[in-house]
N, CA, C and O atoms as a Tripos MOL2 file, in Angstrom:
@<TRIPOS>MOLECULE
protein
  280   279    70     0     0
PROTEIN
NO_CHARGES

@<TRIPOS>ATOM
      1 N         -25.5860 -193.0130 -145.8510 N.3       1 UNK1
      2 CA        -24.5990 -192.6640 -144.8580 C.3       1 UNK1
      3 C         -23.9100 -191.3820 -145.3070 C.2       1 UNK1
      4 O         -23.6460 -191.2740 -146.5040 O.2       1 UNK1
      5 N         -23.5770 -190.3500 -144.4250 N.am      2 UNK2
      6 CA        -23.2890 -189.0270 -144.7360 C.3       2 UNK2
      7 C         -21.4140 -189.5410 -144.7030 C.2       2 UNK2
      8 O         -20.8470 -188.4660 -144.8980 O.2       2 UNK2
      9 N         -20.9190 -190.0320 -144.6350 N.am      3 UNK3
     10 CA        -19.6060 -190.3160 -144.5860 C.3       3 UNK3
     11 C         -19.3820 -191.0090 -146.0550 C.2       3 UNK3
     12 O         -18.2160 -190.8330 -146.4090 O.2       3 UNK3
     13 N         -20.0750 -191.6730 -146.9240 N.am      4 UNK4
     14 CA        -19.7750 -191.8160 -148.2770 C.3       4 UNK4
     15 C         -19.8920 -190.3550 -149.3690 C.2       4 UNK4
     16 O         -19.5280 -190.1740 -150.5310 O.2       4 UNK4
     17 N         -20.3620 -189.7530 -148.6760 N.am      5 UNK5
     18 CA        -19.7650 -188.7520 -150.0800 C.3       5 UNK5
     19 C         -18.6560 -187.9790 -149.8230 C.2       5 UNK5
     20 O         -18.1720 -187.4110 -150.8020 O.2       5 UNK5
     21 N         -18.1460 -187.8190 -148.7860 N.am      6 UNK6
     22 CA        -16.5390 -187.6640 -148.3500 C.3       6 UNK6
     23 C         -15.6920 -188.5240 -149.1510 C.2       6 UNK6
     24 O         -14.8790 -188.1080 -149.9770 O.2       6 UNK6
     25 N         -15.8420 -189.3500 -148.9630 N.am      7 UNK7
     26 CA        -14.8880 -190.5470 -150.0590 C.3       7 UNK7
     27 C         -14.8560 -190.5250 -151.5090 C.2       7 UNK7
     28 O         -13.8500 -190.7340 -152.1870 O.2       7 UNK7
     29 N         -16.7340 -190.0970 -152.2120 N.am      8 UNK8
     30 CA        -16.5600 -189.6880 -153.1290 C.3       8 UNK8
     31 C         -15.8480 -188.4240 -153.7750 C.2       8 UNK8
     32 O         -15.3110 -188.5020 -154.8800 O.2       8 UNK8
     33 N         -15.8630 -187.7060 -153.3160 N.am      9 UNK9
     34 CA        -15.4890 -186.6440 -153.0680 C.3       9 UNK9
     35 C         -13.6480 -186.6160 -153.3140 C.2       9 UNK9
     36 O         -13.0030 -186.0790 -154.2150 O.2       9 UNK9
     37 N         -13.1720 -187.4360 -152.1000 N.am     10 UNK10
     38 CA        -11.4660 -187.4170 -152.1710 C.3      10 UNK10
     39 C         -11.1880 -188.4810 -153.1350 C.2      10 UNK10
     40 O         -10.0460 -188.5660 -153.5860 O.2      10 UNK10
     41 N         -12.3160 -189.5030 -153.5960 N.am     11 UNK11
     42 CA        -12.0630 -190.7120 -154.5850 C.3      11 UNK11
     43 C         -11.5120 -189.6220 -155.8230 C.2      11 UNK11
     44 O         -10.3320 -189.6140 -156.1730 O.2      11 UNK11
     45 N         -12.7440 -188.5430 -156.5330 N.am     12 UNK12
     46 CA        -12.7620 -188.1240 -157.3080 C.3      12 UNK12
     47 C         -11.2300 -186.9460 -157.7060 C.2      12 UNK12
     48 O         -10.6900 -186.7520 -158.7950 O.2      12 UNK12
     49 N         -10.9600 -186.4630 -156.5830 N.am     13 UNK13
     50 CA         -9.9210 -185.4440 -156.7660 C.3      13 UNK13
     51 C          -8.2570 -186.5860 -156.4460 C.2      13 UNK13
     52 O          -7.0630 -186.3000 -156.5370 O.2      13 UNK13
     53 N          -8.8440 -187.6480 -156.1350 N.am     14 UNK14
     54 CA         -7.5820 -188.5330 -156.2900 C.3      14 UNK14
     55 C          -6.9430 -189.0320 -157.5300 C.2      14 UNK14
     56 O          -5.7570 -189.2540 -157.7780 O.2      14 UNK14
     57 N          -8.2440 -189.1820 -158.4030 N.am     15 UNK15
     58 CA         -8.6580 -189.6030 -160.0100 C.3      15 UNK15
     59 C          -7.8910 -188.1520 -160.7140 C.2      15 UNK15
     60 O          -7.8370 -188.0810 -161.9420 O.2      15 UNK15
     61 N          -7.5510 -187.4860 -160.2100 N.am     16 UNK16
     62 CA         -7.3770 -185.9610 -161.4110 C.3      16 UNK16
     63 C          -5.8490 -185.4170 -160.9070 C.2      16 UNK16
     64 O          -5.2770 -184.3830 -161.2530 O.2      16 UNK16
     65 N          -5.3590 -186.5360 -159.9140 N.am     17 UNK17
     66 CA         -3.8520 -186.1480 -159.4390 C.3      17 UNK17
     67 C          -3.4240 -186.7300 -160.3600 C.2      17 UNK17
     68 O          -3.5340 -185.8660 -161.2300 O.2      17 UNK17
     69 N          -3.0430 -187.4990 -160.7920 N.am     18 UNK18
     70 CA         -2.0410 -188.2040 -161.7780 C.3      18 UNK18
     71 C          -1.5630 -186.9590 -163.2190 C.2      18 UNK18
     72 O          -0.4540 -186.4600 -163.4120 O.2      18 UNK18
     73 N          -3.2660 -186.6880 -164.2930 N.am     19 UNK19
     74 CA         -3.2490 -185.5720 -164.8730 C.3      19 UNK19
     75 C          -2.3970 -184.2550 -164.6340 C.2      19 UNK19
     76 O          -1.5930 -183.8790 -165.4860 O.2      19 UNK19
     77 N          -2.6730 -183.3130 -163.0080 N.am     20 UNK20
     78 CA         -2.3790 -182.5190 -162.5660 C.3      20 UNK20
     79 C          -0.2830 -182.8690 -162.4280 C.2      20 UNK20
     80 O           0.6440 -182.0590 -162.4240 O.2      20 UNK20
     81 N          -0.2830 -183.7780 -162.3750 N.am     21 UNK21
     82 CA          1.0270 -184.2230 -161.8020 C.3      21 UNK21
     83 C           1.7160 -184.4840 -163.1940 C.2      21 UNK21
     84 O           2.9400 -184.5720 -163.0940 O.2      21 UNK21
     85 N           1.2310 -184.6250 -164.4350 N.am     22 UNK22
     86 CA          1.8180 -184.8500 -165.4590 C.3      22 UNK22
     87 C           1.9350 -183.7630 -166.0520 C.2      22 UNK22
     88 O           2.8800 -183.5810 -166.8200 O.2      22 UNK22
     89 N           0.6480 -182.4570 -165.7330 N.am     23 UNK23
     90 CA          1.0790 -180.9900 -166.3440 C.3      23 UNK23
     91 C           2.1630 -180.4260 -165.8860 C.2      23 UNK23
     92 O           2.8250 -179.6340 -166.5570 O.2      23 UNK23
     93 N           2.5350 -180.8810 -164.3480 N.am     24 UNK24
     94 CA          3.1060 -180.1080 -163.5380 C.3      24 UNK24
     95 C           4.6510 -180.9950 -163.2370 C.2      24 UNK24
     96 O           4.9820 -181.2040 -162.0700 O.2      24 UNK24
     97 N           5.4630 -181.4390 -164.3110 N.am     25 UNK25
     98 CA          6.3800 -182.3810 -163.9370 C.3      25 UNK25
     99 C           7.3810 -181.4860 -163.9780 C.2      25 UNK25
    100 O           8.2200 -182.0580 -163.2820 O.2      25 UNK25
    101 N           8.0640 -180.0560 -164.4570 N.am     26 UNK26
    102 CA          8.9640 -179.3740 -164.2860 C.3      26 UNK26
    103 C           9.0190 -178.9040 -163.1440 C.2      26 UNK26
    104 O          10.1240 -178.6350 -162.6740 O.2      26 UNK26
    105 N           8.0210 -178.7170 -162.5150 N.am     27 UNK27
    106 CA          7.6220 -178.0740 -160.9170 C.3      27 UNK27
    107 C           8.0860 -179.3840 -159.6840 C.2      27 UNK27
    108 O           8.6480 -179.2930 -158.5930 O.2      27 UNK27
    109 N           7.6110 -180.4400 -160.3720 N.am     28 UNK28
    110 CA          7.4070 -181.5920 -158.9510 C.3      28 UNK28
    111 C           8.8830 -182.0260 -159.1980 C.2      28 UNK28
    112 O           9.3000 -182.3990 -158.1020 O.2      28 UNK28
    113 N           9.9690 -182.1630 -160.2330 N.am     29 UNK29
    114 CA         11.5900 -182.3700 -160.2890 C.3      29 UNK29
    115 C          12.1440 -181.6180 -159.5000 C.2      29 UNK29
    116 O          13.0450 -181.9460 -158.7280 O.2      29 UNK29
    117 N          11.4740 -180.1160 -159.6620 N.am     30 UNK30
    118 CA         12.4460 -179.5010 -159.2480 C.3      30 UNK30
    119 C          12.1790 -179.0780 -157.1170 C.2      30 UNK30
    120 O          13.0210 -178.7850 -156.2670 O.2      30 UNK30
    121 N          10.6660 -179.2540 -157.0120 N.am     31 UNK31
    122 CA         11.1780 -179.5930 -155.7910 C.3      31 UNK31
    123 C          11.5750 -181.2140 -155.2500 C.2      31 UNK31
    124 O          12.2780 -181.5040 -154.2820 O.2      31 UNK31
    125 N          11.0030 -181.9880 -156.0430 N.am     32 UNK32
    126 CA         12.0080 -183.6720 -155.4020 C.3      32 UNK32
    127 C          13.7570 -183.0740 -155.3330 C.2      32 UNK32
    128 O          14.4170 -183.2240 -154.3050 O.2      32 UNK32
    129 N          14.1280 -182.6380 -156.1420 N.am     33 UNK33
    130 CA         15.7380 -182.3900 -156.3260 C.3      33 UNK33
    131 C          16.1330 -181.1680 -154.9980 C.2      33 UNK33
    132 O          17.2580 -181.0170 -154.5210 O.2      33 UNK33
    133 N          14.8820 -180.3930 -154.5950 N.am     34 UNK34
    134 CA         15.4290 -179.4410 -153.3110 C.3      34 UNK34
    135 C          15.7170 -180.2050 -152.2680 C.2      34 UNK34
    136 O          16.7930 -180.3070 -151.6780 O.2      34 UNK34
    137 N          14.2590 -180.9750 -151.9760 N.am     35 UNK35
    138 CA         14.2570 -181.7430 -151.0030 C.3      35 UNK35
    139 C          15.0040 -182.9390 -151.0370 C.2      35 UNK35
    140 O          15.1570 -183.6340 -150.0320 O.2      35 UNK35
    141 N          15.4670 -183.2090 -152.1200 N.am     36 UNK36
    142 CA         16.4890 -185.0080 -152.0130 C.3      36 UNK36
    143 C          18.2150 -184.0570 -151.5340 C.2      36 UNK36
    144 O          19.0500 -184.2960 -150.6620 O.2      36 UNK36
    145 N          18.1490 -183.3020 -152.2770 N.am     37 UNK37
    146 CA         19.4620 -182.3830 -151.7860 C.3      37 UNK37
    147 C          19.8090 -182.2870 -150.1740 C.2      37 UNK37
    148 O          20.7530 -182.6390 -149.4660 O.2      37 UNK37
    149 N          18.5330 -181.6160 -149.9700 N.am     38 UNK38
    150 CA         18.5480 -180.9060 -148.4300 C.3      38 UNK38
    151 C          18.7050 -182.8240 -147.7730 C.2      38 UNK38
    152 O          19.7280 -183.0350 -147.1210 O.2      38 UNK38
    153 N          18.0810 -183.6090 -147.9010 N.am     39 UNK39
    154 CA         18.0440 -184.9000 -146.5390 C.3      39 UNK39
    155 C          19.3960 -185.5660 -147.4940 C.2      39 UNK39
    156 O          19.8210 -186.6560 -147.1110 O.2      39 UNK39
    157 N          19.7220 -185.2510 -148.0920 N.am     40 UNK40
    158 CA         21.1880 -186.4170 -148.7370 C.3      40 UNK40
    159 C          22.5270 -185.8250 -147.4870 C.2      40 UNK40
    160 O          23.5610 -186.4580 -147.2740 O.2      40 UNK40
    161 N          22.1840 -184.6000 -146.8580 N.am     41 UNK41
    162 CA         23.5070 -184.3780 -146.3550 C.3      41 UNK41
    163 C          23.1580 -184.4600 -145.0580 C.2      41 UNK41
    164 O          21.9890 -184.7740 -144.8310 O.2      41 UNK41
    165 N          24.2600 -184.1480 -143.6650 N.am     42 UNK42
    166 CA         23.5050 -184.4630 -142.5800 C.3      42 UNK42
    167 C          23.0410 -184.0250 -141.5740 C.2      42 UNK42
    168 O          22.9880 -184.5020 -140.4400 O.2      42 UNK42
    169 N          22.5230 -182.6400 -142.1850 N.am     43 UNK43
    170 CA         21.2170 -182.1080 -141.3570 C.3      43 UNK43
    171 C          20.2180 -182.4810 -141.5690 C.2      43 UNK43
    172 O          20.1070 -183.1120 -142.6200 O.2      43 UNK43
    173 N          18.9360 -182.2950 -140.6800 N.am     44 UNK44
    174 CA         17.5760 -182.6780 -140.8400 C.3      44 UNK44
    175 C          17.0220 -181.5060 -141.7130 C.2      44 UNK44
    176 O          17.2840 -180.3110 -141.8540 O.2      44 UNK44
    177 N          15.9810 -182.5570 -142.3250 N.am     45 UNK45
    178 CA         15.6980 -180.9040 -143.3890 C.3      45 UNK45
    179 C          14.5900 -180.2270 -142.6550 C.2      45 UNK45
    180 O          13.8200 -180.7980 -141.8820 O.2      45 UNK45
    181 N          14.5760 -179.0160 -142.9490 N.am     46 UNK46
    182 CA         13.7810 -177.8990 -142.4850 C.3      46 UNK46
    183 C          12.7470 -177.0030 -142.5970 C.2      46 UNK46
    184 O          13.1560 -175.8470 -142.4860 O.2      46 UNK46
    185 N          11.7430 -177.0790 -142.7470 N.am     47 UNK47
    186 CA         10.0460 -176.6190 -142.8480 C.3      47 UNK47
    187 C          10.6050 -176.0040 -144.1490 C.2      47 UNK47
    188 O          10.6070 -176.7520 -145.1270 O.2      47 UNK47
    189 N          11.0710 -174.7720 -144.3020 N.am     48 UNK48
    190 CA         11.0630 -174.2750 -145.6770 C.3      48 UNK48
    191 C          11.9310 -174.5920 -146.2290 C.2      48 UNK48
    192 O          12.5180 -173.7180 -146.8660 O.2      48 UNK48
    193 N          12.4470 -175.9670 -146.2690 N.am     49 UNK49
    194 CA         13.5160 -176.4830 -147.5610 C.3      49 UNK49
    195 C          12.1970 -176.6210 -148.8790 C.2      49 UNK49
    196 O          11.0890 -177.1580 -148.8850 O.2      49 UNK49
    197 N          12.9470 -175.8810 -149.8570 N.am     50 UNK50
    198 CA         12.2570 -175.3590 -151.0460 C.3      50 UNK50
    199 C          10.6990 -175.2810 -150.9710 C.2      50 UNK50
    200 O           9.8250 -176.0780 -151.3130 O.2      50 UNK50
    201 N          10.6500 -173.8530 -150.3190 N.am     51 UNK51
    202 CA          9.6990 -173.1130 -150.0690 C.3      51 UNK51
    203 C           9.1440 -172.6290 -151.4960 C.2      51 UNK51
    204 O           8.0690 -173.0530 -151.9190 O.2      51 UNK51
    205 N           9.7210 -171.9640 -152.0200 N.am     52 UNK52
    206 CA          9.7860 -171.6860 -153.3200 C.3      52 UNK52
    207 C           9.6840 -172.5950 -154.4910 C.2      52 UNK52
    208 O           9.4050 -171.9720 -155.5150 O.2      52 UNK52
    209 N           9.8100 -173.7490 -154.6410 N.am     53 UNK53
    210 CA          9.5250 -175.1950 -155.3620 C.3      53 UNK53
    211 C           8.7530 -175.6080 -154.8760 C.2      53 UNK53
    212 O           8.2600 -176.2420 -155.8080 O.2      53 UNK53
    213 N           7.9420 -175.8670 -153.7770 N.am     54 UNK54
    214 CA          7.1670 -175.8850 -153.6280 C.3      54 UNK54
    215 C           5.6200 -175.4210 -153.7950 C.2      54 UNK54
    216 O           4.5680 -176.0460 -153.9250 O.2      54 UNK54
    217 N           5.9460 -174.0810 -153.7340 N.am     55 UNK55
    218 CA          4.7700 -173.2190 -153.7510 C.3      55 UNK55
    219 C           4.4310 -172.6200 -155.5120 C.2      55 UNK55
    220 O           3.4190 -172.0460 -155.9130 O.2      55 UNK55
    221 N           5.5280 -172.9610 -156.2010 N.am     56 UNK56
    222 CA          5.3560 -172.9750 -157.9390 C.3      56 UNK56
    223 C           4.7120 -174.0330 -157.8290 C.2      56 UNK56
    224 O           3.5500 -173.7890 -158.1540 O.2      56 UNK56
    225 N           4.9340 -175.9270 -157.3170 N.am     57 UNK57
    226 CA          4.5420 -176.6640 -157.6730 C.3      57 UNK57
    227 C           2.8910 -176.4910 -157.2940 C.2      57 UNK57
    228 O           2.0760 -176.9790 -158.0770 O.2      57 UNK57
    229 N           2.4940 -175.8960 -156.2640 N.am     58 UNK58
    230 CA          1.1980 -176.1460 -155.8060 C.3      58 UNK58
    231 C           0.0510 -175.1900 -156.7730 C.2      58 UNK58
    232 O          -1.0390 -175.5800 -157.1920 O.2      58 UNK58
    233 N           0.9080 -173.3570 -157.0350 N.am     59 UNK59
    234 CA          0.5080 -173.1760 -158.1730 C.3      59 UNK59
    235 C          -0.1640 -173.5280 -159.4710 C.2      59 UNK59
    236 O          -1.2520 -173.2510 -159.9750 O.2      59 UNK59
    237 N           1.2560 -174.4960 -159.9530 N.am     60 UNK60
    238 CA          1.0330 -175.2550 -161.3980 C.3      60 UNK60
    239 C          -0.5790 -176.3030 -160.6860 C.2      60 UNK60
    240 O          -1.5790 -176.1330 -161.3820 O.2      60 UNK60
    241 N          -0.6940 -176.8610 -159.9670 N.am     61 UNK61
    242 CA         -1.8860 -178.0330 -159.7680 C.3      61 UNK61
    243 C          -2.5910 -177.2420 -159.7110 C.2      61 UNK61
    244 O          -3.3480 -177.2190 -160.6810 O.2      61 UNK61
    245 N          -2.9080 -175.7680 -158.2950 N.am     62 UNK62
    246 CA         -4.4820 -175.3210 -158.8760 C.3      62 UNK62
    247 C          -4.8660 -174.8790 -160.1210 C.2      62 UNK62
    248 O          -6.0610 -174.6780 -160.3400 O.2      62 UNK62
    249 N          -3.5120 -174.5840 -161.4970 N.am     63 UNK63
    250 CA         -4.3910 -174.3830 -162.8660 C.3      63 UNK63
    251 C          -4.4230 -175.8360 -163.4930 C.2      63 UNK63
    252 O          -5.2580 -176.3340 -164.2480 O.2      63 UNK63
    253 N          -3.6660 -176.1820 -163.1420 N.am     64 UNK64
    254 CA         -4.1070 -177.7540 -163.9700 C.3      64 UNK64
    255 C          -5.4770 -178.0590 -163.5380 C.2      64 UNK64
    256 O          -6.2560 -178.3240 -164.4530 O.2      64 UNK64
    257 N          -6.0870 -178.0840 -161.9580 N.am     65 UNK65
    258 CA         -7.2360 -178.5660 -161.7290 C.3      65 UNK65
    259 C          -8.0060 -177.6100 -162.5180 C.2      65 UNK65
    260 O          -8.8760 -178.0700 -163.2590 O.2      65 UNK65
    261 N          -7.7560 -175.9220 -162.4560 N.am     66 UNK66
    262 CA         -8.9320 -174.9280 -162.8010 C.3      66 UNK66
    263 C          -9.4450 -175.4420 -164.5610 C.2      66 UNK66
    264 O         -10.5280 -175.3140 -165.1320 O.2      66 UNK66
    265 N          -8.2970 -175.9680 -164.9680 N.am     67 UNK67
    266 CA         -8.5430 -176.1440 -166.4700 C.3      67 UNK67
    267 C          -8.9210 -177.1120 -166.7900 C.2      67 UNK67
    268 O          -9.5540 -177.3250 -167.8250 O.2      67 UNK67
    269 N          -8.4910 -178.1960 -165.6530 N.am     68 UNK68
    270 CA         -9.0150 -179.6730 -166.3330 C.3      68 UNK68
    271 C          -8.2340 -180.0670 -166.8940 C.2      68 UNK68
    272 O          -7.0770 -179.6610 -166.9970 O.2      68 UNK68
    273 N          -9.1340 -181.6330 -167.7300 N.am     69 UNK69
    274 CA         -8.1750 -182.1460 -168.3880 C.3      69 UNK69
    275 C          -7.8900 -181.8230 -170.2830 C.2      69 UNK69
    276 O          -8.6870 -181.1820 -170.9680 O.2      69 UNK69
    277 N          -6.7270 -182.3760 -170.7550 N.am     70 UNK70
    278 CA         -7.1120 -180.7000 -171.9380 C.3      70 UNK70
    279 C          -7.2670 -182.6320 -173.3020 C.2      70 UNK70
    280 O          -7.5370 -182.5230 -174.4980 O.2      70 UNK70
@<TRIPOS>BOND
     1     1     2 1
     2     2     3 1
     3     3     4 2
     4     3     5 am
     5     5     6 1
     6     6     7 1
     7     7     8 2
     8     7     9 am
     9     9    10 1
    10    10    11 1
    11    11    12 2
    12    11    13 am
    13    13    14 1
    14    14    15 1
    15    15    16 2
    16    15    17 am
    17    17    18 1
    18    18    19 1
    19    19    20 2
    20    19    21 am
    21    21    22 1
    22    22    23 1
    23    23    24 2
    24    23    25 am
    25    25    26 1
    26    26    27 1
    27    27    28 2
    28    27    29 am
    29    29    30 1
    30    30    31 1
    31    31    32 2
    32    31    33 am
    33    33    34 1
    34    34    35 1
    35    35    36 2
    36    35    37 am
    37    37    38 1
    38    38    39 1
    39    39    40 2
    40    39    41 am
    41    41    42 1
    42    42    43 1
    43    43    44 2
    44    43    45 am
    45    45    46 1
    46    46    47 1
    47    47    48 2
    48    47    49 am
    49    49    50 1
    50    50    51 1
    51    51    52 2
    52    51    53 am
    53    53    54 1
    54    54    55 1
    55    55    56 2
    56    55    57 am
    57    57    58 1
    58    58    59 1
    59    59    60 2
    60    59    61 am
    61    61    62 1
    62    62    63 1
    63    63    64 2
    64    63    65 am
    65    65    66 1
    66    66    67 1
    67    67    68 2
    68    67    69 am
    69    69    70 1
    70    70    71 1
    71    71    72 2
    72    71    73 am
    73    73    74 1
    74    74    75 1
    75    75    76 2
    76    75    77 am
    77    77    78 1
    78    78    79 1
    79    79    80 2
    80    79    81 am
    81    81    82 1
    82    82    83 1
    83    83    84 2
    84    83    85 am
    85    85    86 1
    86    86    87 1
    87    87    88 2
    88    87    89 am
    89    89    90 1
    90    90    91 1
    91    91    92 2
    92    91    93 am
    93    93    94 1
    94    94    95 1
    95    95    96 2
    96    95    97 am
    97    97    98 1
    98    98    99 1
    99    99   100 2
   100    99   101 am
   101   101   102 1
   102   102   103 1
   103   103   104 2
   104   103   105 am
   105   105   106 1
   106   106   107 1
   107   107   108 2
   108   107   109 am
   109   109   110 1
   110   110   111 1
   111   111   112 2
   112   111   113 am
   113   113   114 1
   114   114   115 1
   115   115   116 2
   116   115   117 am
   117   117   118 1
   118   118   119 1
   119   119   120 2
   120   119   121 am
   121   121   122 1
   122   122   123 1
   123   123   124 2
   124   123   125 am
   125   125   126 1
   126   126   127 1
   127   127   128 2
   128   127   129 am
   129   129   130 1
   130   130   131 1
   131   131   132 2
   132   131   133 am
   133   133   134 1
   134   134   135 1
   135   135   136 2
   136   135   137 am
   137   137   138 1
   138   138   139 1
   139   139   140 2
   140   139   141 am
   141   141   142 1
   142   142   143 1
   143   143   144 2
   144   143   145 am
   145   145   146 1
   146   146   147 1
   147   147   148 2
   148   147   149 am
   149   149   150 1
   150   150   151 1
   151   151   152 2
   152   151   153 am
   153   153   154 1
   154   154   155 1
   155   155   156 2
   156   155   157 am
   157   157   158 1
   158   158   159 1
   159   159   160 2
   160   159   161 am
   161   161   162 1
   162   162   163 1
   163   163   164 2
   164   163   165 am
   165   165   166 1
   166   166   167 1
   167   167   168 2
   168   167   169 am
   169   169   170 1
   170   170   171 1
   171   171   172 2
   172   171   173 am
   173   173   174 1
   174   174   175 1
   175   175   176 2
   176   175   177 am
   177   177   178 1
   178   178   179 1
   179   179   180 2
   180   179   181 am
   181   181   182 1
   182   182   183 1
   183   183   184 2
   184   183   185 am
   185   185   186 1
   186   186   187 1
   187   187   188 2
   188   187   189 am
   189   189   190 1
   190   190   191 1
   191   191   192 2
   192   191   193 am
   193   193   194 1
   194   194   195 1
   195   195   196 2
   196   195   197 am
   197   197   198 1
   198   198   199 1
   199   199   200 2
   200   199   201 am
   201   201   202 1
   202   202   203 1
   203   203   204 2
   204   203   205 am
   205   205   206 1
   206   206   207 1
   207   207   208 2
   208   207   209 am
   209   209   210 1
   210   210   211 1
   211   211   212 2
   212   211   213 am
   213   213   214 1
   214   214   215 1
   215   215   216 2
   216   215   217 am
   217   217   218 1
   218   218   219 1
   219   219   220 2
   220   219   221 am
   221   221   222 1
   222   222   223 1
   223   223   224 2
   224   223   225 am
   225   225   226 1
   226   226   227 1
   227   227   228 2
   228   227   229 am
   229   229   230 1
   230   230   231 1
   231   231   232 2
   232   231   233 am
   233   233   234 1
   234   234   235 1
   235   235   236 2
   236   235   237 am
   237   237   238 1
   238   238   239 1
   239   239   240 2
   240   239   241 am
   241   241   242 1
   242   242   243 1
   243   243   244 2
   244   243   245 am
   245   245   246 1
   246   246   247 1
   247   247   248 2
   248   247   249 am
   249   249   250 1
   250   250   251 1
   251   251   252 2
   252   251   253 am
   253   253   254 1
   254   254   255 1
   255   255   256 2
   256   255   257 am
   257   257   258 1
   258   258   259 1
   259   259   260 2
   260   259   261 am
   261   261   262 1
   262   262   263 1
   263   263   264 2
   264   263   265 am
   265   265   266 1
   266   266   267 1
   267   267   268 2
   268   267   269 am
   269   269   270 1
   270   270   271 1
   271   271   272 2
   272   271   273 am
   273   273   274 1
   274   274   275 1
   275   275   276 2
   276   275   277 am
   277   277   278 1
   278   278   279 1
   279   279   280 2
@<TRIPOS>SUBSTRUCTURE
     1 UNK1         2 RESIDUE 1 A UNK
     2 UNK2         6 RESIDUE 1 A UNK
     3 UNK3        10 RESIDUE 1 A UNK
     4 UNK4        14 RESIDUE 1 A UNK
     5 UNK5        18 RESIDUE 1 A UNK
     6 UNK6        22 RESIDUE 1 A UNK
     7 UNK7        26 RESIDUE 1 A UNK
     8 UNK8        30 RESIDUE 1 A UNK
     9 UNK9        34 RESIDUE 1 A UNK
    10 UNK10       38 RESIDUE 1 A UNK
    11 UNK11       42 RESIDUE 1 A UNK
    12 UNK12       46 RESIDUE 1 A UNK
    13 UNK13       50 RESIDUE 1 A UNK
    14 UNK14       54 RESIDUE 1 A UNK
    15 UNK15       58 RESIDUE 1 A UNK
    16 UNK16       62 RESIDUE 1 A UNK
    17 UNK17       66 RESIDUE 1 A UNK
    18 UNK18       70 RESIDUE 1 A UNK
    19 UNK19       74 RESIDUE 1 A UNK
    20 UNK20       78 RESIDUE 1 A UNK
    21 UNK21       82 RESIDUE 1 A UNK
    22 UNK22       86 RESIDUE 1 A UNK
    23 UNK23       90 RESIDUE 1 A UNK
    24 UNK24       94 RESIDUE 1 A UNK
    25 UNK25       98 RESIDUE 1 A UNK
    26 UNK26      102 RESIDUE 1 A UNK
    27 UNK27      106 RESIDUE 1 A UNK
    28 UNK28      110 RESIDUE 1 A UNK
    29 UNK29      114 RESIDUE 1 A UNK
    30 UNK30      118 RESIDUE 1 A UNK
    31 UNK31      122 RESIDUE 1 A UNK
    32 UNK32      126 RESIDUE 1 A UNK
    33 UNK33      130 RESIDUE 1 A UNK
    34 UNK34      134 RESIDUE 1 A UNK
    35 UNK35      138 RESIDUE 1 A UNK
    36 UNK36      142 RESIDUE 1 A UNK
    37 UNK37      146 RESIDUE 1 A UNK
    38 UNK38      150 RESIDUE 1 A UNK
    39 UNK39      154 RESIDUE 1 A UNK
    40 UNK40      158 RESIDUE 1 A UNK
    41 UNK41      162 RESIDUE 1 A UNK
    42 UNK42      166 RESIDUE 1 A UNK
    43 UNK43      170 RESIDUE 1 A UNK
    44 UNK44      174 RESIDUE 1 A UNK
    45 UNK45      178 RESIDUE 1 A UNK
    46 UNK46      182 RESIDUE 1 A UNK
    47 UNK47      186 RESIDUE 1 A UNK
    48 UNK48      190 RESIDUE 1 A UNK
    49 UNK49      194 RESIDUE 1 A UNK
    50 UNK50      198 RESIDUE 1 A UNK
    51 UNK51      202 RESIDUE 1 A UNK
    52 UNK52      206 RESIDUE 1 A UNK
    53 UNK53      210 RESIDUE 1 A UNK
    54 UNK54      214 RESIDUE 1 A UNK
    55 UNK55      218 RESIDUE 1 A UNK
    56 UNK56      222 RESIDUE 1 A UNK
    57 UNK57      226 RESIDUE 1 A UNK
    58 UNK58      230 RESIDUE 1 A UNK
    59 UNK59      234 RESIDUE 1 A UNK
    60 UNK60      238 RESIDUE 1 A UNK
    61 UNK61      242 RESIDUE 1 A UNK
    62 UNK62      246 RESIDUE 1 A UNK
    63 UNK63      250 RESIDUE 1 A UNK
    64 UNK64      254 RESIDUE 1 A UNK
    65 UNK65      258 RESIDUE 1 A UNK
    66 UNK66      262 RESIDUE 1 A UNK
    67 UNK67      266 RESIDUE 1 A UNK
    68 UNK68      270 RESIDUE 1 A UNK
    69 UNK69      274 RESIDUE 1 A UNK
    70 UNK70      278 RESIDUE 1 A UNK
């Protein structure tokens, strides 16, 4: 079935988030803390609430993935 190696596929890069997420824990604090900021008060939060924490955090994962696990 051509629909099981899709799964393998997202199985496998699901397996290498945890790693990626443990290189990258100064990055993923500091946007949880933009975004818990921005919805704690009472506006709705807004497409680029921490645009910038964000886009370090996504950074830090494509070298964690490029490098692997060390």
């Amino acid at each position: 079935m051509s629909g099981s190696g899709v799964w393998l596929r997202a199985r496998a890069r699901l397996r290498r988030f945890p790693a990626a997420l443990a290189a990258c824990g100064d990055q993923a604090a500091a946007y949880g803390r933009c975004v818990a900021a921005a919805a704690a008060g009472p506006a709705e939060l807004r497409r680029d609430t921490g645009l910038e924490e964000f886009q370090a955090l996504r950074a830090c994962f494509a070298r964690a993935v490029r490098l692997g696990p060390s």
